[in-house]
Structure formats: C-alpha cells, structure tokens
C-alpha positions in Angstrom: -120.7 -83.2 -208.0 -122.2 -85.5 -210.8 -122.0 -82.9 -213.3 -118.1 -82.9 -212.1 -118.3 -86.7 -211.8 -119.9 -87.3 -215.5 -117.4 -84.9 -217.3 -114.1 -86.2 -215.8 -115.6 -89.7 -216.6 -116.3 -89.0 -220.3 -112.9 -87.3 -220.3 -111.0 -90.2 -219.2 -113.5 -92.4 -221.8 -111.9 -89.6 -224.3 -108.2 -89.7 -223.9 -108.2 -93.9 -223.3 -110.9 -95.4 -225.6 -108.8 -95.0 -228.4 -105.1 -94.8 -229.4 -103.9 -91.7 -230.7 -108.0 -90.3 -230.2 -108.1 -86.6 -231.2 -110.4 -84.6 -228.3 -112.6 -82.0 -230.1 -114.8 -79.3 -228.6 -117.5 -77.6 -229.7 -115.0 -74.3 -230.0 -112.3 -76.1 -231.8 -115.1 -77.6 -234.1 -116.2 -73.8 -235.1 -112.8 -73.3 -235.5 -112.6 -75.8 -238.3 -115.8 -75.0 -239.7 -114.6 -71.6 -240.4 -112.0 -72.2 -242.5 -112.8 -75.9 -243.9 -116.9 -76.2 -244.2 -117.6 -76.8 -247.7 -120.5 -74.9 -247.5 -119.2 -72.0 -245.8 -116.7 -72.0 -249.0 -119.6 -72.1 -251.6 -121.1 -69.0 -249.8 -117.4 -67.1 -249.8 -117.1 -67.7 -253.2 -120.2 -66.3 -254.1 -119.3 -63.4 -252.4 -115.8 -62.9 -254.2 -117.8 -63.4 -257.0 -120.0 -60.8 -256.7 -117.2 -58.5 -255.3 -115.4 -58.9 -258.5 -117.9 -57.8 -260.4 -119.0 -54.8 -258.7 -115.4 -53.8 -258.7 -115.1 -54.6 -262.6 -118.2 -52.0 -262.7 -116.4 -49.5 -261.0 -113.1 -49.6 -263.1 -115.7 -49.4 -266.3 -116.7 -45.8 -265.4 -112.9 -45.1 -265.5 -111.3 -43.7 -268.9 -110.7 -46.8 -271.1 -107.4 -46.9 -273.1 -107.1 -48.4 -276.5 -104.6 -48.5 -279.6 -105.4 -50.3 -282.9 -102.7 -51.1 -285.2 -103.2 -52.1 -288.6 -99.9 -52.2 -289.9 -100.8 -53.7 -293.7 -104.0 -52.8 -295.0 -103.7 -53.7 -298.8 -106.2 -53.7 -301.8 -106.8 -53.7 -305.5 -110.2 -52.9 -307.1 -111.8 -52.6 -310.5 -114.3 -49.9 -310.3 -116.9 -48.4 -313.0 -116.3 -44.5 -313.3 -119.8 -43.4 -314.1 -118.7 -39.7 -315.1 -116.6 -41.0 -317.8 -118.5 -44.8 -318.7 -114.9 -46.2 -317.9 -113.9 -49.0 -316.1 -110.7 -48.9 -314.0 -108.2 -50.0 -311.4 -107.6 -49.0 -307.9 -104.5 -50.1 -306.1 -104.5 -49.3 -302.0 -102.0 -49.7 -299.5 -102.3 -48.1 -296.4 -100.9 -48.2 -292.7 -102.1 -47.0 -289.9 -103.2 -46.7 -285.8 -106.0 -45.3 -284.3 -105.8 -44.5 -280.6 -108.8 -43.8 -278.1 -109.5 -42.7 -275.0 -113.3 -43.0 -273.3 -114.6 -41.7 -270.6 -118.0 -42.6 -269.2 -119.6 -40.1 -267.3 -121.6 -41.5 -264.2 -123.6 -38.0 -263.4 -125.5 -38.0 -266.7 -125.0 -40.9 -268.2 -122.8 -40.1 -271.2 -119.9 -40.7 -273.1 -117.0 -38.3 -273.8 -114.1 -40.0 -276.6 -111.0 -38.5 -277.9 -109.6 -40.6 -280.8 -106.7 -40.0 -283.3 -105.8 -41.3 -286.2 -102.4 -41.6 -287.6 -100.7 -43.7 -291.1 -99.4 -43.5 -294.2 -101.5 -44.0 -297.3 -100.1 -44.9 -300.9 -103.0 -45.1 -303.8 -102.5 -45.7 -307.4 -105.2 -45.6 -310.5 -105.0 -46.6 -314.0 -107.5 -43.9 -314.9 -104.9 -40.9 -314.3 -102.0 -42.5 -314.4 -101.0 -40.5 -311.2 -99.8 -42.2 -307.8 -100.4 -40.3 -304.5 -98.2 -41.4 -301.4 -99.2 -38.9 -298.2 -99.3 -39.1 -294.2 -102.6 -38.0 -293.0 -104.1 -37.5 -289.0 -107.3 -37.3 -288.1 -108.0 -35.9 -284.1 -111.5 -36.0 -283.0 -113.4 -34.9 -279.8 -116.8 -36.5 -279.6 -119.5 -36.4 -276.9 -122.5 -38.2 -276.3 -125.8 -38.0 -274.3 -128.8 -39.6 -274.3 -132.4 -37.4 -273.3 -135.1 -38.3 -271.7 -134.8 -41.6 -270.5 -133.2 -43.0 -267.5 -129.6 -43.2 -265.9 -128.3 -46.9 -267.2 -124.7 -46.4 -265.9 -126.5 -45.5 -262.1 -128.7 -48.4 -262.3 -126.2 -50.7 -263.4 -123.5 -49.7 -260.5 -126.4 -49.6 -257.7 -127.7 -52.6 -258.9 -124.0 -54.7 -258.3 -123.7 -53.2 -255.4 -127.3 -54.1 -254.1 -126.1 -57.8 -255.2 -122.7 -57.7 -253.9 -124.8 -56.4 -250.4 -126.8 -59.3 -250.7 -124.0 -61.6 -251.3 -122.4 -60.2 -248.1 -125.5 -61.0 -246.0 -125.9 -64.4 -247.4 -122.3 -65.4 -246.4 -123.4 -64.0 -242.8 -125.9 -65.6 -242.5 -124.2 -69.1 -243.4 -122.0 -68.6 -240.9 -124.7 -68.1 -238.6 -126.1 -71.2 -240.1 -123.2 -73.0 -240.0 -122.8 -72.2 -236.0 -125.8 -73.8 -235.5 -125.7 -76.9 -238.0 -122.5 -77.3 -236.2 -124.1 -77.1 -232.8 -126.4 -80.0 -233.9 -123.8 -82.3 -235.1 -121.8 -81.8 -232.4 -124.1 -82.4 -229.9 -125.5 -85.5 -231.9 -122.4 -86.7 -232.1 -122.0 -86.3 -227.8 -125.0 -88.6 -227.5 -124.3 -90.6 -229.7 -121.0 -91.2 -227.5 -123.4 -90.4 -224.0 -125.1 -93.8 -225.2 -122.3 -95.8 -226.1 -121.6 -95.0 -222.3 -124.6 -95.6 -220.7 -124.5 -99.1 -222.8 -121.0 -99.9 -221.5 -122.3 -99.3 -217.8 -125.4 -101.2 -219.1 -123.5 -103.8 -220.0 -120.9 -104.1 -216.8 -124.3 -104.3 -214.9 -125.4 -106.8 -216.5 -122.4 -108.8 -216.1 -122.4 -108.5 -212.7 -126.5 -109.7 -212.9 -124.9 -113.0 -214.7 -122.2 -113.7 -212.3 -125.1 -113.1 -209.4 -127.2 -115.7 -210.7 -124.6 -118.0 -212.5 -123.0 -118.5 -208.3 -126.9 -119.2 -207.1 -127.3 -121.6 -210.2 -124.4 -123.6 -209.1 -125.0 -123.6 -205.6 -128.6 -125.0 -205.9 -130.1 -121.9 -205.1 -132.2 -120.8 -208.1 -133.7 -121.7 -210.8 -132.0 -122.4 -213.7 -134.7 -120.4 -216.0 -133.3 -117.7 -213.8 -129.4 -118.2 -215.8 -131.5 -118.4 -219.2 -133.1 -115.2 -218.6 -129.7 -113.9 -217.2 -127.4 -115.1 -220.3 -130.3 -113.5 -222.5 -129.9 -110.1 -220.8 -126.7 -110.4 -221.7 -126.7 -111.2 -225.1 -129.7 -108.1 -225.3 -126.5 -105.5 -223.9 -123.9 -106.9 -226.2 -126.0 -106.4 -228.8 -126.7 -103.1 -227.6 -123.3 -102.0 -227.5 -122.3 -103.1 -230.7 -125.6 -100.4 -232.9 -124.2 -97.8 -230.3 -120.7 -98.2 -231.5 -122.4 -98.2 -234.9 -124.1 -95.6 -234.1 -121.5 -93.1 -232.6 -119.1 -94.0 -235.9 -121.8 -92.5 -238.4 -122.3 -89.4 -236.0 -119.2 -88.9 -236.4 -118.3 -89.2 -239.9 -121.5 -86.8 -240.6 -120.0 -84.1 -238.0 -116.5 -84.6 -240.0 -118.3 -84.2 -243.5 -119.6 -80.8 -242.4 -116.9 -79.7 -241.0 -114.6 -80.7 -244.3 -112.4 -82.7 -241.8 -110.2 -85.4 -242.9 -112.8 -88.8 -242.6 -109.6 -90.9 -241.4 -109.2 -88.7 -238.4 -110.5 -89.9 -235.3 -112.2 -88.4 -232.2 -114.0 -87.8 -229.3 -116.3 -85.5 -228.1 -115.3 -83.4 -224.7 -118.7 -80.8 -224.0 -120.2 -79.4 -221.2 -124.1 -79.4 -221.0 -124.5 -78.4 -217.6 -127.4 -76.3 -217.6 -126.9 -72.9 -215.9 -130.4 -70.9 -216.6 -130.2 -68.1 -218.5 -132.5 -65.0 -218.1 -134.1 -63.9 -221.2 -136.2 -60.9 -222.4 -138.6 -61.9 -224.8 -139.5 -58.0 -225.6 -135.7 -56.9 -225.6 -135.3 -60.3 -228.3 -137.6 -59.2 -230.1 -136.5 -55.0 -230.5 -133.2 -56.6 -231.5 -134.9 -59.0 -234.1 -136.5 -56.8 -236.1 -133.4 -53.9 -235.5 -131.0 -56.2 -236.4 -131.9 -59.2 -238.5 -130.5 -59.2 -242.0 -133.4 -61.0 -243.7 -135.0 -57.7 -243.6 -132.4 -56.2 -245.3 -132.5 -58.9 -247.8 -136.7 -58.1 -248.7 -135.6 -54.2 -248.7 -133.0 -55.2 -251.6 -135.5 -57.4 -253.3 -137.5 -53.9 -253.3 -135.3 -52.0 -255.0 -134.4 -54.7 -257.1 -138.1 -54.5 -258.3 -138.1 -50.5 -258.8 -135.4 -50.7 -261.1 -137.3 -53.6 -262.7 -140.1 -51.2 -263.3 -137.6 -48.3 -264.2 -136.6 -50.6 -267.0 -139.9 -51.5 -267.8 -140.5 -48.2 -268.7 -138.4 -47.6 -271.0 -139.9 -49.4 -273.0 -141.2 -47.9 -276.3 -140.4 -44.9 -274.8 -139.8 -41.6 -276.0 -135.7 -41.0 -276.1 -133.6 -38.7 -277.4 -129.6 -38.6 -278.5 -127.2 -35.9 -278.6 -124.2 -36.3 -280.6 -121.4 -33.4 -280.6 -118.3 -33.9 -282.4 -115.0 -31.4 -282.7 -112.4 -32.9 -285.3 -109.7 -31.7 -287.0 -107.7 -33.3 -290.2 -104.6 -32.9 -291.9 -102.9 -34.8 -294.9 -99.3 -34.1 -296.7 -96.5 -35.8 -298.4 -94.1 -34.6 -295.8 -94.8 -35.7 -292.1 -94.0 -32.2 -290.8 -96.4 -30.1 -293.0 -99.6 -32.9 -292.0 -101.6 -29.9 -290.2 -99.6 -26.6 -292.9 -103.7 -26.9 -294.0 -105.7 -28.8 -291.6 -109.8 -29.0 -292.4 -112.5 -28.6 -289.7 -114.7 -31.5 -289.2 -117.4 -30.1 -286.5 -120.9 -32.5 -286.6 -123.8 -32.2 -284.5 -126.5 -34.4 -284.6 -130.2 -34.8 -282.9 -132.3 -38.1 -283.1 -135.7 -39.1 -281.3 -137.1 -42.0 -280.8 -140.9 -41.3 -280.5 -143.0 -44.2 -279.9 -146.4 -44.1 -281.6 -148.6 -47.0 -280.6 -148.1 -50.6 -278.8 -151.3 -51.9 -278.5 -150.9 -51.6 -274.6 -147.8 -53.1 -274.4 -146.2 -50.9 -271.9 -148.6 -50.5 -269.9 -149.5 -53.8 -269.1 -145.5 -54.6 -268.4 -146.2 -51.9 -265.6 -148.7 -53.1 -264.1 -147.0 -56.2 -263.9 -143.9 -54.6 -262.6 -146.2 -52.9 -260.2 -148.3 -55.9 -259.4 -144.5 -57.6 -258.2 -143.5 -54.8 -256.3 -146.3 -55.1 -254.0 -145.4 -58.9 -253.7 -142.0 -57.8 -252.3 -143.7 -55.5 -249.7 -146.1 -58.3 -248.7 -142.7 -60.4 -248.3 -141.2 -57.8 -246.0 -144.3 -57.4 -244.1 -144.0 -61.4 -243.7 -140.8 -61.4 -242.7 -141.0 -59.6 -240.0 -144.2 -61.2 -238.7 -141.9 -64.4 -238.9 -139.4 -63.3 -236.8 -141.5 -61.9 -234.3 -143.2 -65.4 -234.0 -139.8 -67.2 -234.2 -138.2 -65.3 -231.4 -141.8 -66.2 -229.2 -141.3 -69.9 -230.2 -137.8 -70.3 -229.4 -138.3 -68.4 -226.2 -141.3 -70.4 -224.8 -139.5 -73.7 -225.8 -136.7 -72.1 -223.7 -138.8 -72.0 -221.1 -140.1 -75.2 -221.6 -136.4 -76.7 -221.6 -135.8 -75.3 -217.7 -138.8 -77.4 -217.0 -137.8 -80.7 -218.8 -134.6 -80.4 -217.4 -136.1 -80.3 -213.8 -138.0 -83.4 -214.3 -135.6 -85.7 -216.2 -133.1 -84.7 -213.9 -135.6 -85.8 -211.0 -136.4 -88.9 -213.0 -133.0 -90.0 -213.2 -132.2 -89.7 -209.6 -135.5 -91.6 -209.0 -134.8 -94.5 -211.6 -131.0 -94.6 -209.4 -132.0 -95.2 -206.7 -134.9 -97.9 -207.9 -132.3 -99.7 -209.5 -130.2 -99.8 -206.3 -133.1 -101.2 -204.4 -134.2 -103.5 -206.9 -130.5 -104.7 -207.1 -130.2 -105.2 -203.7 -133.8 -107.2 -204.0 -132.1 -109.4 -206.7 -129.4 -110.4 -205.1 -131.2 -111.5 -202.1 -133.1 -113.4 -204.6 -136.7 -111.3 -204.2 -136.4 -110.4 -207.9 -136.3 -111.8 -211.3 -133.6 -111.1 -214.0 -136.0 -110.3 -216.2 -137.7 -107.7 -213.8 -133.9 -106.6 -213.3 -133.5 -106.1 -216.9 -137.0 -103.8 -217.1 -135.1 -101.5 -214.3 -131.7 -101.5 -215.9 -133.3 -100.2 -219.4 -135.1 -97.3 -217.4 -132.3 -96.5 -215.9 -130.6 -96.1 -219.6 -133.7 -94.5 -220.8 -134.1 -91.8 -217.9 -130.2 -91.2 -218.3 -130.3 -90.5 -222.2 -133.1 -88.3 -221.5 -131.4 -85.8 -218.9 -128.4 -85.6 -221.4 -130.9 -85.0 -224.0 -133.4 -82.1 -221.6 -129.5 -80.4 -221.1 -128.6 -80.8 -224.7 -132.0 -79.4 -226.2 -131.6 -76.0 -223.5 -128.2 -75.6 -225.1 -129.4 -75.5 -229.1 -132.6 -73.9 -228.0 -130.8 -71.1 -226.4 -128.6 -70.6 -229.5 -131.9 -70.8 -231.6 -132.7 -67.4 -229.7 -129.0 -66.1 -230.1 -129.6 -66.5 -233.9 -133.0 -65.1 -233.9 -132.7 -62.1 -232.3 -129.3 -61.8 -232.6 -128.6 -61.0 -228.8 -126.4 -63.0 -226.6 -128.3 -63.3 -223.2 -125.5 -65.6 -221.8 -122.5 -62.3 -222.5 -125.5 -59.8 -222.4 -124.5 -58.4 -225.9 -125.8 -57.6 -228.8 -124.3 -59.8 -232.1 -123.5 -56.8 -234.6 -123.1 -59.0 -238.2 -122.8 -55.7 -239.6 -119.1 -55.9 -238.0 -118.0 -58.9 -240.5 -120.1 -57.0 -243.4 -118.3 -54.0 -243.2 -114.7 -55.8 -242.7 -115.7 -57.7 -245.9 -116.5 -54.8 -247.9 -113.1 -53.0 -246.9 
C-alpha cells in the first residue's frame, strides 16, 4: 500500500507542480532516444557510411560503361625526315570516340575489356604534296590476369564487408548503450525529483515544528532559544528546497541533452521502482554471454582484419606474374562502308615477371610483425571473453547484493518513521528539543532517499545483466541483436 501510496503521490506532484508539465516514462524516453539521441545518429551514420561503400564495391565488379569523345583533335608539326635530311610540315585533324566496356572478374582476379574505336582522320604533308582524308575503326578484345600472387578484388570486397559487419555491431551495441545511459538519466533524473519531495515534506514538517513552538513561545511555555533553534530549522529546509529544485532542473536538462529533446520542454518523471525479485541463472547468463555477445564477433573481425594484413604483407617483393591477351581487329577507308573491305589482325600476347632478388630481410621482418599482431588479436579475444565472464559474475552478485540493501533500507525507513512519530509526539509535549527534532527529521530524509535509491540501483543492476548476457530474466528470453543486424543488412 505505500508503494501504491508513493506512486499516486508523485503522480499527482507530476500533473499539478507545473502548468502545461509533460509526464515522461522511462518507455516513452527510449522512445525518443531512438529516433532523436545524437549519439545514436553518429553511430547510424557510420553505418550508412560503411553500407555505401560496400555497396559501391559491389557495383565495381559489375561491367563499367564508358564513351570518350574527342570531337576536334587538331595539329601542325615541323618534323626532320631523317631518310631524306629534310625538314617538313605535318598538318592533323582528326575526330573521334572510343567506347569501352570492363568487366572485372571476381573468381580470378582479372580484367576482361572490349573497346572500339571510331573517327575520321584528315592529314596533310608538305613533303609529298599528297592529302589523305579516311575513316578508320579499331575493335579490340583484351584480357588480363595477374599470376602468382593473391586475389585483391576478394580481399577488397571481404574486407568492406567485414567493416560494414562491424559498423552493424557497433550501432547495436549503441543502442544497447544508449538503453542503459538512458536508464541512468532517467532514474537520476526520478531522484533528483524523489528529493525535491522528501524536502517539500521536510519542509511542511518543519513548519508545523515552528508553529508548535512559536504557540508555546507565546504562551510562556518555552524557551525562547527553543523559537531560535525552530526559525533556524526552518531557514536550513528552505534552503534545502531551493539546491533540490536546482538540482532536479540540471537532471533534467542532462536527461533532455541525451535524449536530443527540445531543452524548452518541460517535465516530470512518472517510474515505477517497486522491486519485484527476479530469479537469475548465473551459469545460463553466462552460456548466453559468450554465445551471444557481439564484442566477440568484433575481436574475430579484428582477426581477419590481421590475416589479410599479413596477406598483404606478403606481397611484398614478391614474385608476380602478368598475363596479357589481346584479339583486335582494324580497318581504314575513304568510304565509310568499305572501313573493314581489308581489315588487319592485331593479336598481342604478352608475359612479364616480377622476380624479386634480395631485400635485405625486408619481407620477412614485416611478417613477423604481421604475425607478431595477429597473436595480439587472439590474446584480445581470449580477454574478451574472460571479461565477460567476470562481468556477468559481477553484475549478478551486486544483484544479489541489491535484494539485500533493499531489505534493510526498506526496514530502516519504517524504523526512522515511526522514531520520528514518537519523537514528534515527545516534542510537542515539550520532552524534546527542536534541534534534537531536526536530527530525526534529516534521518528520516536520509533513510527515505536511500530506499528510493536500494530500489533504483536493483533496477539498473538488473539491466546491467540484461546487457551482459544478453538474456532477459524478467520475460525469460533471450535478446537476439542479430535480429536488428540482419534487418539492417536487408
């Protein structure tokens, strides 16, 4: 019944404290979160970052389309004609276009091109006397392969999408981050507004204290050090008041930065921290940790990232072969529809190496490097999970540990209740002091704050565990980011 009692209070504090008060919960402020936090946003554009760029990859292994025009090409040149130890005059004019088509092949990292040529070429020269005007077009099929050496079309494709992965797990886990940065604000925000509560009834006490002793005063009944010490615990509760109200106004305008709300709106918390024990498996939390947690993931990609490294490494001075194969036919006439009456045969085929001779130990020094950081990664993964495991022990014994605290603040509270009823009773019979008043009245506060706090501390400690193993023991499910990763890839 005070659980009921305290919730309908701070309701009614809610929807009255403040004209035209917004009431927020800890669902509608995840609701914000998600499409306003300005951090979430930097993560999501990361992500679309990356997702551009692996898609940009994968239209690059697609045939590429190209047409160059040059539609005046003129020039005149005086040229030495060794044969005949005469100088002479070359005027060229030429149009032309040259279109291309390229296809990458993924499978063995090659090239296959077809290109043709097509103008109209008019040249003149002084030495002859003679003027040649003829359309000419040139059609080529040319394919290339490297030997030898490693896939670079592959690696670059897997290593986007390794990124793009990664991207996709960061913006997971920021969301996971943000539910619990949220948590905190929120909930910092609720006692923040929990104290300005406690100091209003604080204060309303104290009032009441004054008016006691001010009608004893007057009637010749105490002391008047007794109203000194009364107006003091009264100035002490105002004063209070006013850093709570402080107090609760910053909480609030932090819990509106995160959440990219406007800072002019205005609000009050509505949460319910009753604590209703939930039963955890620490060995089930942990399974699920280590099957599920993407930070794993993230030091498996950090692996690979390092083989290809290595791959790369070498290549260096390595030995490498090229294949070049070209099929081309030409034609030239006067007359557009005689260009191929006597076409020529332009086959090539070409072979080059690239053999390294001696580096000094270059290469294999990079290696060992390479090498050396590989088995840095595997240490990290090896760490990782050994920090999971621990962090899933640590946020279920503070769990525990939360049920406890929660028994005995709750105890205290009762207990520091009921003093201040009997010490109040004491007062006004005149057995007490104000100032010994005051002392109950600020233990009261204190043992109040704390039980909001012991119920508060449960509630983030239990979503520390949801985050850590990524199991909900309060719906008895598992949380499956995966679900969000694949919907973002699609």
């Amino acid at each position: 019944m005070r659980k009921i009692f305290f919730l309908l209070s701070l309701f009614l504090f809610s929807v009255s404290g403040i004209k035209a008060q917004e009431i927020l919960t800890l669902d509608m402020a995840f609701q914000i979160a998600e499409t306003s936090s300005p951090d979430l946003q930097q993560s999501l554009l990361n992500l679309e970052r990356f997702q551009k760029n692996l898609e940009a990859q994968r239209a690059a292994l697609k045939s590429r389309f190209s047409l160059d025009v040059s539609p005046v090409n003129f020039s005149r040149n005086r040229r030495f004609d060794n044969r005949v130890s005469q100088w002479y005059t070359n005027e060229n004019f030429e149009t032309n276009a040259l279109f291309r088509v390229e296809q990458p092949i993924l499978l063995t990292d090659g090239t296959i091109s077809l290109t043709n040529q097509f103008g109209w070429q008019s040249s003149y020269s002084d030495a002859s006397d003679i003027e040649s005007q003829v359309f000419f077009n040139n059609l080529y099929l040319n394919y290339n392969q490297p030997l030898f050496t490693y896939n670079r079309q592959k690696l670059e494709l897997k290593e986007l999408e390794l990124n793009f992965e990664n991207a996709n797990i960061g913006y997971v886990m920021q969301r996971l981050n943000m539910e619990r940065n949220v948590t905190q604000f929120f909930y910092n925000v609720y006692m923040t507004q929990m104290n300005l509560n406690i100091a209003k009834e604080e204060l309303s006490n104290t009032q009441k204290s004054y008016e006691i002793i001010k009608n004893k005063v007057d009637a010749g009944l105490a002391a008047m050090e007794e109203l000194y010490q009364a107006e003091l615990n009264l100035a002490t509760s105002n004063s209070s008041l006013q850093d709570r109200e402080v107090a609760f106004e910053n909480a609030k305008d932090q819990l509106k930065l995160y959440l990219g709300m406007d800072l002019y709106t205005d609000f009050s918390i509505l949460a319910d921290v009753s604590a209703n024990p939930v039963p955890v498996d620490l060995e089930k939390a942990i399974e699920t940790g280590l099957e599920s947690r993407m930070e794993l993931r993230q030091r498996e990609i950090d692996i690979e990232s390092s083989q290809f490294d290595l791959i790369r490494t070498k290549s260096l001075n390595e030995f490498r072969g090229d294949v070049n194969l070209r099929l081309g036919i030409s034609g030239d006439n006067r007359n557009l529809d005689q260009i191929f009456d006597a076409p020529t045969n332009s086959p090539s085929v070409g072979i080059s190496f690239n053999v390294p001779l001696f580096d000094w130990g270059e290469k294999k020094a990079r290696i060992a490097a390479q090498e050396a950081a590989i088995e840095s990664q595997k240490l990290n993964y090896t760490e990782e999970q050994n920090q999971i495991i621990i962090g899933i022990r640590q946020a279920f014994r503070n769990l525990q540990n939360q049920l406890n605290q929660i028994a005995i603040a709750e105890q205290s509270q009762t207990n520091a209740e009921l003093t201040y009823e009997i010490n109040l009773e004491r007062y006004e019979n005149g057995d007490l002091t104000g100032m010994d008043l005051n002392l109950y009245q600020a233990q009261l506060s204190e043992r109040k704050i704390a039980y909001a706090q012991a119920l508060i501390n449960y509630k983030i400690e239990l979503l520390n565990l949801k985050i850590q193993s990524l199991f909900d023991f309060e719906n008895n499910e598992p949380i499956i980011p995966a679900d969000l990763y694949l919907n973002q890839n699609n």
